[in-house]
C-alpha angles and dihedrals in degrees: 000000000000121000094253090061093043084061083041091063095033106056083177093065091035095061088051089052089052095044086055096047098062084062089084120103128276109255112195122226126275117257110255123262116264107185128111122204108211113218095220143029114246089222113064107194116210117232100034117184103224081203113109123251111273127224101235097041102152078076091072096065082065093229113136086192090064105043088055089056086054110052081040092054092055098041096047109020109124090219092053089049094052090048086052092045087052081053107052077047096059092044091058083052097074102050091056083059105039079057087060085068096046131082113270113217126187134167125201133188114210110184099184128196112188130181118183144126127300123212092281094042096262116135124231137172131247141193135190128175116194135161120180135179121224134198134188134187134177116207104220085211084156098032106239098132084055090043081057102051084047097059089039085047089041085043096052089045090056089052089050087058089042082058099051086049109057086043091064093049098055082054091047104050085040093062087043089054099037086055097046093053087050083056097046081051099052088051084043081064103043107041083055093054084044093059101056088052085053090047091049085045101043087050094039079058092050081049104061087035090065099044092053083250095112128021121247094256084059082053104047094041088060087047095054089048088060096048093049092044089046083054107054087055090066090049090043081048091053099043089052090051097058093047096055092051091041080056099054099043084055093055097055093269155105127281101274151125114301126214116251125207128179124017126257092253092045099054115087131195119257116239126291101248125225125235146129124237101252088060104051078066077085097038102065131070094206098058089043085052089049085049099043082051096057085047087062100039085059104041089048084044085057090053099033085051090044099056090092091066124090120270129206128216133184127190138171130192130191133174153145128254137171131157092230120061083222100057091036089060098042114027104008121176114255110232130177148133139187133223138199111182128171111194125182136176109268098184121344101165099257086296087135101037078057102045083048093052094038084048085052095047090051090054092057098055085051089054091049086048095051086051096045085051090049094053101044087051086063094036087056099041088050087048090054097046096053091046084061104055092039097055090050080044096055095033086063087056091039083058094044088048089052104047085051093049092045087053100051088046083053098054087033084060084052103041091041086050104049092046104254094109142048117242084246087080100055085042092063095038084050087055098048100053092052089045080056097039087051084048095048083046091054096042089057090052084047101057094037085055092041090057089046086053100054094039077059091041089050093051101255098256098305113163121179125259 
């Protein structure tokens, strides 16, 4: 028979458990809840996969380079080593508490030699040999001890979602980064393609100065194209570099090179996922962690309230003892006692009504925190839809401004050729093309990485343990 049915027969003791239970201190409501779950996105994507988000889902950019960063990233990052260490922690946390509920059980051995006066002043020596065995148990009769291992059990499980999401986002940012330095290669590219054209045009100019056919300014002007076009190689170089080494240093190594895999042109975007906003509450690590948290606020706001209440202790302790080592060995005298206390606060000056309203303040700031993480998820998810839709909305301009460009650098070649135009003109329709082609090359990045961002945004495929 458990204690509660035992109240449950005896009204009696049940009146003096509820008596004692109103001893506990005053905790004040929770804050209401002030989030509201929208039942629909504002940007609608065309072309949503009604597949879910997969947990792996670097592997859907079809890159084996960058899958290999990747795995790499989560098995070696420094940040994600340190989240996993916090969780192993935490794990050991609960086992520190679950130890609080169990019977503690110790043993001692006191061999004791004593010299000291006897009644007429004579001194005399004295031994005694003793062990004895202690244990000690707590009854949770108001389940605080329980309360406990629930917020160190709530607590671990909000490190273990720390730990998932950190762990996104180092996959995340490492496909980011990996995409980015595939864009800063393909203007790399073409920058460099684009140079030699500059440096064939800049000496067909010099050319044409030197024969009478173009004036010095048309010269001049092609050689200044080719210096602008050779500068910008040196500051492409440089952006590549640091994000190599910004790479590496994500993937638990050294600055240095990184292995590429598909081209720029090559690499799509995943599909944009479906999904409505009170689902993506399951998808993602960090609202589970603020949740996790508030679980653990409320479970230590329920012991720290309850320690007003009495506790009860029992404790038994047993042992041997004899004044000679041979007859302690052989015929020791049995000793033991046992012990129920209940012991309960009597006046302690308001400390625990405090520590239960600074606990209670603290949940609150747990349940603003949880509602602050729930917003910015769909602030972020709304962000990445829109950046979506925008960038294929921009790239379709991007195509329409090229093919213009490429057409008026087309009829400025023929002008310039047949003599109705100076080489000025092809010059500017030159630069604008490239100005278009470095546009259609950043666009790319920008969707790829846009596509990384809203898998992140979505909650890449997390799903709770």
């Amino acid at each position: 028979m458990t204690w509660r049915a035992a109240l449950r027969r005896r009204p009696a003791a049940a009146a003096v458990a509820l008596m004692l239970a109103g001893c506990a201190a005053t905790v004040a409501p929770p804050p209401a809840s002030t989030v509201q779950i929208p039942a629909a996105w504002r940007t609608a994507v065309e072309g949503q996969s009604s597949a879910p988000v997969a947990q792996q889902w670097w592997q859907s950019f079809g890159d084996p380079a960058l899958t290999a960063l990747i795995d790499k990233a989560l098995q070696s990052n420094g940040d994600l080593r340190v989240a996993r260490a916090r969780v192993a922690q935490y794990r050991a946390l609960i086992g520190v508490a679950e130890a609080n509920q169990k019977p503690n059980v110790s043993v001692d051995s006191a061999p004791t030699r004593t010299r000291q006066l006897a009644y007429n002043g004579v001194p005399y020596v004295t031994n005694v040999y003793q062990a004895e065995f202690q244990a000690s148990y707590e009854i949770d009769a108001w389940g605080r001890l329980a309360a406990l291992t629930d917020a160190a059990t709530a607590t671990y499980q909000a490190e273990q979602a720390n730990s998932d999401a950190v762990a996104l986002s180092i996959a995340a940012t490492v496909a980011s980064g990996y995409l980015n330095l595939r864009g800063l290669d393909a203007q790399l590219a073409l920058t460099e393609a684009t140079l030699k054209l500059r440096e064939e045009s800049a000496k067909l100019a010099k050319r044409q100065f030197d024969v009478g056919y173009s004036s010095r300014l048309e010269w001049l002007q092609a050689q200044a194209e080719y210096q602008t076009t050779a500068e910008q190689v040196p500051q492409l170089k440089r952006q590549i570099f640091e994000q190599e080494n910004a790479l590496s240093i994500l993937t638990g190594g050294n600055p240095g090179p990184v292995a590429r895999g598909a081209e720029l042109a090559d690499l799509q975007p995943p599909p944009v996922p479906e999904g409505l906003p009170s689902e993506l509450l399951r998808r993602r690590p960090d609202i589970a962690r603020a949740e996790y948290n508030l679980i653990a606020i409320n479970a230590n706001l329920k012991a720290t309230r309850d320690q007003l209440l009495p506790s009860f202790k029992l404790t038994a302790v047993g042992g041997v003892q004899n004044l000679k080592w041979h007859d302690f060995l052989n015929a020791p005298t049995a000793l033991w006692h046992l012990t129920g206390a209940v012991a309960a606060p009597v006046f302690d000056g308001g400390r625990v009504q405090s520590q239960t309203d600074s606990v209670a303040a603290q949940r609150d700031q747990t349940i603003y925190a949880y509602e602050s993480a729930v917003r910015a998820a769909f602030s972020e998810t709304e962000n990445g839809l829109g950046a979506i839709v925008r960038l294929r909305e921009q790239a379709i301009q991007n195509d329409a401004r090229r093919a213009t460009a490429a057409e008026t650098l087309r009829i400025a070649h023929n002008r310039y050729r047949n003599g109705y135009a100076s080489y000025l003109e092809e010059l500017d329709a030159q630069r604008t093309l490239y100005s278009a082609d470095v546009g259609r090359l950043q666009l790319k990045t920008r969707i790829l990485v846009a596509s990384v961002d809203l898998y992140r945004v979505l909650g890449g495929g997390w799903t709770r343990p």
